[in-house]
N, C-alpha and C positions, 0 to 999 in steps of 0.2 A: 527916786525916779529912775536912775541910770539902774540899780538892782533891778528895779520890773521889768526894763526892757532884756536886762540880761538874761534873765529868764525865763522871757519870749522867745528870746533867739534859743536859748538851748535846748528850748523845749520842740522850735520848729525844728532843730539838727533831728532834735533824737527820732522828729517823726518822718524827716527824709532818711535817716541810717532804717529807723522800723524799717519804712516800704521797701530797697534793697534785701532784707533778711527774710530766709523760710526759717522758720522755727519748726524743729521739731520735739515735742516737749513730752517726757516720760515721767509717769506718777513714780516716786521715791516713799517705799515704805518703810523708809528707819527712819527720818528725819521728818517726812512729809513735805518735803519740798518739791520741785519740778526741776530734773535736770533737760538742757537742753540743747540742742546739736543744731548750728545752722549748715542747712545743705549749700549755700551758695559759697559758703566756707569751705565746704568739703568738695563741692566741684573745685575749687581755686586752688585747693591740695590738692586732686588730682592732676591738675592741670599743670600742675609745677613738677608734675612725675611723667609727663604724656613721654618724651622719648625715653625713660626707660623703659615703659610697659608697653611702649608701640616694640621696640627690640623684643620683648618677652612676648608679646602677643605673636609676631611674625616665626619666631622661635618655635613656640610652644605650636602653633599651626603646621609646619614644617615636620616637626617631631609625629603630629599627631598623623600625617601623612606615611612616614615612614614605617610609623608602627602599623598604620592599615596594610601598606604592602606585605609587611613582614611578616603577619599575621596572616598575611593572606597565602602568601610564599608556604609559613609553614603547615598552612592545609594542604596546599600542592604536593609540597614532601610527600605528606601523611594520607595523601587522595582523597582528602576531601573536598576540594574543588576540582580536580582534575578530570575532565573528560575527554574524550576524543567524540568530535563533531565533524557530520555530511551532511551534502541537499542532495536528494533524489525529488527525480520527476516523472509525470505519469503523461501518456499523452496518447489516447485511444478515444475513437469514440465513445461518448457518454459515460464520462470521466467527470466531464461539466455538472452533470446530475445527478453522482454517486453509483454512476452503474459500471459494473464489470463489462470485459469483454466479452462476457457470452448473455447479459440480457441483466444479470441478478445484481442484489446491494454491491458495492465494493468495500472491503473488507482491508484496512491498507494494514493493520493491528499482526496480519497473518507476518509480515515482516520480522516480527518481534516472537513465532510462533517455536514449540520445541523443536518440532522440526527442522525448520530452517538453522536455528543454532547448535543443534546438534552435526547437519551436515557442515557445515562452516568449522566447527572443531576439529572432526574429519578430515577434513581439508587443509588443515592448520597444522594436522598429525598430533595435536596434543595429548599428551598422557589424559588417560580417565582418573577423574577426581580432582583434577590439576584446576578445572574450575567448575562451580556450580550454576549450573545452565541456568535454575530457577531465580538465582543473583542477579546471572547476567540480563533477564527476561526485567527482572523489576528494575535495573538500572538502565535498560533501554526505555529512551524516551521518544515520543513521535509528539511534534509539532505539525500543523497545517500552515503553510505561507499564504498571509492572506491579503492580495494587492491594496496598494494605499487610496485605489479608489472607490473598492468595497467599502475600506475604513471610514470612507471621508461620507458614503452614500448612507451606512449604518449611522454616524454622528449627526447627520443631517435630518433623519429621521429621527432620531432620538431627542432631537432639539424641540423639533415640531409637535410632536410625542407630548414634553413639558406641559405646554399649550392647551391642544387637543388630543384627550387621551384615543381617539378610536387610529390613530395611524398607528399605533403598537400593535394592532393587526397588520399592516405593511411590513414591519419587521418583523412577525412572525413566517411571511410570506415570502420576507427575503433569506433561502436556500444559499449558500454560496459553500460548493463541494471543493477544499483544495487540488489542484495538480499537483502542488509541491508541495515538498515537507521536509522539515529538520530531523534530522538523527541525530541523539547525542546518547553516548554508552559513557555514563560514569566508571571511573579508573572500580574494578574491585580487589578485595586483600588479595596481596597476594600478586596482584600482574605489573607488572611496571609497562611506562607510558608506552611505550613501541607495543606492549604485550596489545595494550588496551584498544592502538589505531590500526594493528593487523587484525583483530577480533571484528571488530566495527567494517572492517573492509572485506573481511569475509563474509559476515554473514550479509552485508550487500549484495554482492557477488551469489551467494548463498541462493538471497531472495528469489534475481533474477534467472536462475533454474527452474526455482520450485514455480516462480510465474510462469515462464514458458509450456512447465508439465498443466499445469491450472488452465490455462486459455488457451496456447497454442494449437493444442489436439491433438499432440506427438506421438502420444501413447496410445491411437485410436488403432491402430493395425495389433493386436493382442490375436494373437494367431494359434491356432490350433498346433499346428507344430511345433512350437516355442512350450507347450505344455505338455503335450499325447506323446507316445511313441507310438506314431504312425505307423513302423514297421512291423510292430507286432500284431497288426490286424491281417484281415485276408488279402488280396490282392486288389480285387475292386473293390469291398471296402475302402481299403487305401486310397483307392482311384477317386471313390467319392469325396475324400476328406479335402484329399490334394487341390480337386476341382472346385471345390467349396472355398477353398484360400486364394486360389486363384478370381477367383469371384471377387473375394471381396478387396483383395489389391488392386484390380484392375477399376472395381467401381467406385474407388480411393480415389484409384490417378487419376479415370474420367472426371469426377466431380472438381478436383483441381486443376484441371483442367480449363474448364471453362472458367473459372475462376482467376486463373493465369496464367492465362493461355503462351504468355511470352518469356514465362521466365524459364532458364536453364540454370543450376545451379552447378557452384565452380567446383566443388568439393567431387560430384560424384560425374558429371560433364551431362548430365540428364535434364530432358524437360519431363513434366508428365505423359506429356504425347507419346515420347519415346517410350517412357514405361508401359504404357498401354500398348500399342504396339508390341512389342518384348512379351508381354502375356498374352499377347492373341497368338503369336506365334508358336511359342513354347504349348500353349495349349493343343494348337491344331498338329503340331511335330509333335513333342515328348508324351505326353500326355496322351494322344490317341495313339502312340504307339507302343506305348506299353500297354495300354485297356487292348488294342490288335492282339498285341503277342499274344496274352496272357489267355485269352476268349479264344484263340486260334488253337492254342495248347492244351483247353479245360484244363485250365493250373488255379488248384487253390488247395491250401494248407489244409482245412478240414470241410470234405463235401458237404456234412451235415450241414452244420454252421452258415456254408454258404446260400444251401437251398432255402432256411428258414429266413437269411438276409432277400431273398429275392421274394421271397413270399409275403414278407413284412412289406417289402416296396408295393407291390403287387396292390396289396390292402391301401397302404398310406394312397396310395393315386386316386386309386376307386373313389375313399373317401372325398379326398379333394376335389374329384372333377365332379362328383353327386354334388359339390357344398355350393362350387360355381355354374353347373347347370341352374341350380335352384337362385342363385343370382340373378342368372342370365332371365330368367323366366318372369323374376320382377320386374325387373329394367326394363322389359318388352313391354309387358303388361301396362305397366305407365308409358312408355311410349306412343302404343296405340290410343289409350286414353286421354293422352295429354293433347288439348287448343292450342294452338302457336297463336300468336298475337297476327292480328289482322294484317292486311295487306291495308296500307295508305294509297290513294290515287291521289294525283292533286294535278290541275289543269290548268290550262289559261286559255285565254284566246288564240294561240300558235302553237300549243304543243300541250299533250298529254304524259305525264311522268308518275311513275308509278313504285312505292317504295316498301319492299317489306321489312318491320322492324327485326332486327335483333334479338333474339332470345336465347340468352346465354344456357339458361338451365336445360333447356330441348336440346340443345349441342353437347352442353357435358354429359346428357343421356345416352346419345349418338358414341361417343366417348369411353363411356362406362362398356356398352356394349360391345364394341369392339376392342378393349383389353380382356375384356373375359373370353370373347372367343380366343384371343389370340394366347390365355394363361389356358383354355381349355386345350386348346390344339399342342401345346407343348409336353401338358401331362398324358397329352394320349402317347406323344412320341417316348416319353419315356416310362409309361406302362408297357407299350409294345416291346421297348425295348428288354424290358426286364421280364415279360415273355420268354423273350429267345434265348436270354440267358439260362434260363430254367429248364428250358427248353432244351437247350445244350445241352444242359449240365445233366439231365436226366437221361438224354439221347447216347450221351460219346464217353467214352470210358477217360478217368482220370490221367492225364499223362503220371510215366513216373520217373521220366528222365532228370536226372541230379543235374543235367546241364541247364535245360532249361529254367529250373528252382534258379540257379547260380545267376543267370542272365536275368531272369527277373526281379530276383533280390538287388541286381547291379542298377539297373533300369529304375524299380523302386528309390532306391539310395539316390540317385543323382536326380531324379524327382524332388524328394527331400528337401536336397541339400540348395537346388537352385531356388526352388521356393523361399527358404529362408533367405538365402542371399537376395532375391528380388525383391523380398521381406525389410533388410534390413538397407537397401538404398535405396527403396520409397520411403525410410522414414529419415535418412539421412538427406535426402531432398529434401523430403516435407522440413524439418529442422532449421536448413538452412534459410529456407523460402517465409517461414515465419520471421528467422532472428533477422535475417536481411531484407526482406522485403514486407509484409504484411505488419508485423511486430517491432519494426527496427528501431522506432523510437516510444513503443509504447513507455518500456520502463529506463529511465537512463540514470545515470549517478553523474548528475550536474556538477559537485565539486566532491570530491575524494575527501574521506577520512582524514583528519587533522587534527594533533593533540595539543591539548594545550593545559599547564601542568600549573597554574594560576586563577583558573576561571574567566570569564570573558573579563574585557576592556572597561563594559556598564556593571561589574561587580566591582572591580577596581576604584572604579570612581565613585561607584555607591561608598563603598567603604572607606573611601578618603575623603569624603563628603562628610560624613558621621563623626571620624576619627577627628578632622579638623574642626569641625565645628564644635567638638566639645571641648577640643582643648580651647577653643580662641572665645567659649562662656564661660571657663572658670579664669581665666587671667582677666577677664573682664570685672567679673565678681571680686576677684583678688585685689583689683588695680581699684574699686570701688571700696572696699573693706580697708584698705588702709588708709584710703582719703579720711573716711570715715572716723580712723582710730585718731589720725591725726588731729582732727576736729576734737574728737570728747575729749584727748588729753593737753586741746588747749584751752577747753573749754571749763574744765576742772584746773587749773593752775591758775586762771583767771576768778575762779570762786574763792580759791583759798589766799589769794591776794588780798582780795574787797573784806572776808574776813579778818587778814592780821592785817587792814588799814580802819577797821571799826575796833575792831582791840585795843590794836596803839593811840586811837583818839577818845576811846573810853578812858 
């Protein structure tokens, strides 16, 4: 009796020790038996090693830290993370919607253009070949900054999106043109960091030219003088060139004029007003007093030449004033033809009031009509005039005094020479009048070129994120693997026990 119970009880142990134990049991093909490994044995051997391998795990994390910087360091050396980073900003109208300042796409890519980095090297004075512009073009990078409430309004959509697919047309509808952008010029062979953030800083600098020539409209006075040598024509010849530049300087300054009306620019102490003025003057002084001299003297370099100049005019006028008579004769023609919109009365019981509409097109007829007469009246006065010249010229014998050549030639010359010079401070006006007033903040450079010889912060921590986490799964595995070992070889010392204790009772 007491044996049966004994054997009860051992039998309930073994089956409270079973439920405590995982078994994990492995097919044995020399013997055919099952060896087997309890894991809650090998946790308990792990568990009896937790502070050395909390030390090694802390360790080996730390390590794995250092090696990311180091590694990261040594691509800075070697330039492979290193670049020099700016923000530039854009700020004109219709910039919002990807348009330029003069109406078309915006094109921000031009920043990065040969052009631009070629002047910038220029600038830099650096030897040719010292760097390869095509390098520096594919290591410049353009980012868009894009606010975090675009971001959040794009997510928001995209969520709803999920759902119902027709609002991914909403996001195709939502346009969002950056103002700002990143610059960043990876380091290339060859330049060291300072080489790389004076580059980046030029060709910024660089950009902001080539915008100003692009939109501003600096380069619109392209002047006959600046190209011709005016002196080597005849006299009024010359006279007409001269007149023709003046024209169009003055109809330069006029139109900036009303455009801006108040500004004076500190560079040259000018407004436009003043320059317009300055050319009415010079014109009705200098200018008609050398076309005086010259008509007073019959002076001109070769008569021929000249007569077939006046007879060429003579022709051109004709043409012109037969092309706007025949204008004129339309205009009229519809005029007379054309109904004006009725006369309204409208009345009450105290008073009669009577209103004629509006009719813009019968006015801009009115309009038409009266610029033609007034473009025809002007070619008659200088038909007439080139009459008289011919007329002169054919009437009164050549002067042949060397003095008067000499005086005219002087008179010419300082023609010239003030024109250019009027030339070249309407556009040092215009210049400043964009970069300071009209343009002053289209284009700006928000934060200056900056190198950094490491890569960003969020590389850094990428890479120390990766570095530690691999080190802190294999001390894991390792701190696992020897729980493990400890297990089978206690596990095996206990089999070959139970064997030399069935040998010894054999």
């Amino acid at each position: 009796m007491q044996t049966m119970q004994q054997e009860i009880k051992d039998g309930k142990e073994k089956e409270t020790n079973d439920a405590k134990t995982v078994i994990l049991r492995v097919d044995s093909d020399t013997d055919k038996e099952y060896d087997t490994v309890d894991l809650v044995n090998v946790a308990v051997k792990m568990k009896e090693k937790r502070r050395f391998y909390f030390y090694l795990l802390v360790t080996a994390v730390c390590a794995g830290f250092i090696v990311a910087a180091v590694s990261l360091g040594i691509q800075g050396i070697f330039g492979g993370k290193s670049y020099a980073g700016a923000v530039v900003s854009f700020n004109f109208d219709g910039i919002d919607e990807g348009m330029d300042p003069s109406g078309g796409l915006f094109d921000v890519t031009k920043l990065k253009s040969t052009e631009v980095i070629n002047r910038a090297l220029q600038e830099l004075g650096w030897e040719a070949g010292k760097v390869n512009v095509e390098k520096v073009r594919a290591n410049l990078k353009l980012e868009g900054v894009i606010p975090d409430s675009v971001k959040q309004q794009i997510a928001v959509i995209n969520t709803v999106a999920a759902d119902a697919a027709e609002y991914y047309t909403t996001i195709e509808d939502l346009d969002y043109f950056p103002s700002q952008y990143t610059v960043t010029l990876s380091r290339c062979k060859g330049m060291s960091g300072n080489d790389t953030r004076e580059l980046l800083d030029a060709i910024l600098l660089s950009y902001k030219d080539y915008f100003m020539e692009s939109y501003a409209n600096t380069e619109s006075l392209g002047l006959t003088t600046q190209a011709l040598d005016i002196r080597s024509y005849d006299y009024l010849q010359a006279s007409d060139m001269i007149d023709n530049e003046l024209n169009t300087i003055q109809s330069y300054a006029e139109a900036k004029t009303e455009e801006a009306p108040n500004f004076r620019a500190n560079s040259t102490g000018l407004s436009f007003a003043d320059i317009v003025s300055a050319i009415e003057a010079m014109r009705r002084l200098d200018l008609n007093n050398f076309i005086a001299f010259v008509q007073a003297n019959n002076l001109t370099k070769d008569a021929g030449v000249q007569v077939d100049y006046y007879n060429y005019q003579i022709r051109q006028y004709n043409f012109d004033i037969q092309e706007l008579q025949t204008q004129l004769a339309n205009v009229e023609k519809t005029i007379e033809s054309y109904e004006k919109n009725p006369v309204i009365v409208m009345s009450n019981q105290e008073s009669v009031m009577e209103t004629v509409q509006a009719d813009e097109y019968y006015n801009s007829l009115l309009q038409q009509k009266l610029d033609i007469n007034r473009q025809i009246g002007e070619l008659n006065t200088d038909l007439n005039e080139a009459y008289a010249m011919l007329n002169a010229l054919n009437a009164i014998e050549q002067s042949e005094s060397e003095e008067d050549y000499n005086y005219a030639d002087e008179l010419l010359d300082g023609l010239v020479s003030v024109t250019e010079s009027w030339a070249g401070l309407v556009q040092q006006t215009v210049e400043e009048y964009f970069e300071t007033e009209l343009y002053a903040d289209a284009y700006r450079i928000a934060i200056p070129a900056q190198y950094s010889a490491m890569g960003s912060v969020g590389d850094l921590a990428k890479r120390m994120i990766i570095f530690g986490g691999i080190a802190a799964v294999l001390v894991v595995i390792l701190w696992g693997m020897s729980g493990l070992m400890e297990e089978i070889k206690r596990d095996d010392g206990s089999r070959r026990k139970d064997r030399d204790n069935q040998q010894g009772n054999g």
